[in-house]
C-alpha positions, 0 to 999 in steps of 0.5 A: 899488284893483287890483282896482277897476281890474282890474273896470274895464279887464275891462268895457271889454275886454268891451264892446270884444269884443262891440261888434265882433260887429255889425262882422263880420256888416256886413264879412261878404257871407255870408247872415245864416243861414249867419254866424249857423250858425258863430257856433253850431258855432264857439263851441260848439267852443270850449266843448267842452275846458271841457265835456270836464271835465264830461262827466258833466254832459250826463247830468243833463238830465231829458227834459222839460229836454232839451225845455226845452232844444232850445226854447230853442236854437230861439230862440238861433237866431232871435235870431241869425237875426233880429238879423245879418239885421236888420244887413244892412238897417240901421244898426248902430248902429239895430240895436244900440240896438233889441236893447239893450231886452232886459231891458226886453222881458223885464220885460214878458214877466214881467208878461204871463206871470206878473203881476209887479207893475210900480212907476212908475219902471219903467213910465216908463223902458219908455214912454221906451225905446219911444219912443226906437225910434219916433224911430229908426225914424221917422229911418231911415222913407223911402217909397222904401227900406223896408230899414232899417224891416225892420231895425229889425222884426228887431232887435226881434224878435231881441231877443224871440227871445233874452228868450224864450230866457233864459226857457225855458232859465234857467228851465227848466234850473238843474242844469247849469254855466254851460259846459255849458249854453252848450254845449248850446244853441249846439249845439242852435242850430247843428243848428236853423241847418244845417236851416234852410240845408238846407232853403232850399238855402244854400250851407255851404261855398262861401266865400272865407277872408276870410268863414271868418276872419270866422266864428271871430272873429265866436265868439271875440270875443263869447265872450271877452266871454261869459266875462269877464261870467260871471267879473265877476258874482263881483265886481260885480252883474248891474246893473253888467255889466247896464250896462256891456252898454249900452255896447254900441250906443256902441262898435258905432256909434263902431267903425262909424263908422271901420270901415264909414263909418256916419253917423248922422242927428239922429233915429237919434242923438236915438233912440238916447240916449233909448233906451239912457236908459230903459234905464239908469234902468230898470236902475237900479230893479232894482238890489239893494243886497246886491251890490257896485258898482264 
């Protein structure tokens, strides 16, 4: 029973760290690139005492691994690019609920590139889910501001971006910890993000404290989540925490709601819940009864 309650208050502490992320990029006026560069390096800063441990590890990587890695920081850095860019011109809570498709974007990645079989029950919660992003999009739709559609096109995208990074680093690259792997493509992320700043003449380092101040929270809170999620997989399956991630789109608009004053309108709410619904049952259909629920 303790430990029901630990997995519980866990979850929760999870949740609340990573729905304030989209909170910091919204209070931030840095540009998207620039937040998303330091949400690399920094987090990557708090992984090197871990890493340090297992130096030895970053020998292990093979050259084709190391390709495999570099191109899956690429996509790290456009899902990062793409999604707090995407939260610059939308709702947070549009944003979110469009990013929380992950897992079903990554089923029909699987049966486009490897022709996984798709059941019934699965292919009608990815029918709801999109239709849940059409009305929001049709909620957030004006003839005279077309930002939020941008926003919306972002997310989505951001979201591919990160569906392709889990595909190519997780299948690529199975040899290394967690820690070191993480270690890696924030870093490779980071590199990708400081060229691209380069290049398009940002400025790295002209910022008020308070943007610097958002910069490490915006690492550290979602790698106290990041960190707490990999602690529970030894408690609980990948569904619940899978689930638990859901929550995520609801913490963010409630905490956006008080923080930035962000209303939602009946088709972005009405959306969003059909949204994260499909979701939820399409995760249910993938659960594995080997595995302990809470």
């Amino acid at each position: 029973m303790i430990m029901r309650k630990l997995v519980v208050i866990l979850l929760i502490i999870s949740v609340i760290c990573i729905a304030f992320a989209a909170i910091f990029v919204k209070l931030s006026e840095a540009p998207a690139s620039i937040i998303s560069m330091y949400r690399m390096i920094f987090a990557g800063i708090l992984l090197a005492p871990i890493v340090f441990k297992y130096r030895w590890e970053l020998m292990k990587p093979t050259r084709r691994e190391w390709g495999a890695l570099t191109i899956a920081g690429l996509f790290l850095a456009m899902h990062f690019g793409f999604w707090f860019e995407s939260l610059k011109l939308t709702s947070v809570a549009s944003s979110t609920v469009i990013l929380a498709l992950q897992p079903i974007i990554a089923m029909v990645g699987a049966y486009l590139v490897y022709r996984e079989k798709v059941s019934t029950k699965v292919a009608v919660s990815v029918f709801v889910s999109f239709f849940g992003v059409v009305i929001i999009s049709w909620g957030d739709f004006s003839f005279t501001d077309l930002s939020a559609i941008t926003g919306n096109t972002l997310s989505f995208l951001g979201a591919v971006a990160v569906v392709c990074y889990f595909m190519i680093g997780q299948n690529s690259v199975r040899n290394l910890k967690h820690w070191v792997y993480s270690f890696i493509v924030f870093s490779v992320a980071g590199i990708f993000l400081l060229i691209y700043n380069i290049v398009t003449q940002t400025d790295l380092i002209g910022y008020p404290p308070k943007e610097w101040m958002l910069f490490i929270l915006l690492a550290i809170f979602p790698t106290i989540a990041h960190v707490i999620f990999n602690y529970l997989l030894n408690e609980v399956s990948p569904t619940t925490v899978s689930m638990a991630m859901l929550l995520e789109p609801v913490g963010a608009s409630i905490l956006a709601f008080f923080i930035l004053s962000e209303t939602l309108g009946l088709l972005q709410l009405l959306g969003g819940m059909i949204v994260l619904l499909g979701v939820y049952f399409f995760l249910l259909s993938q659960r594995k009864p080997k595995y302990r629920e809470i």
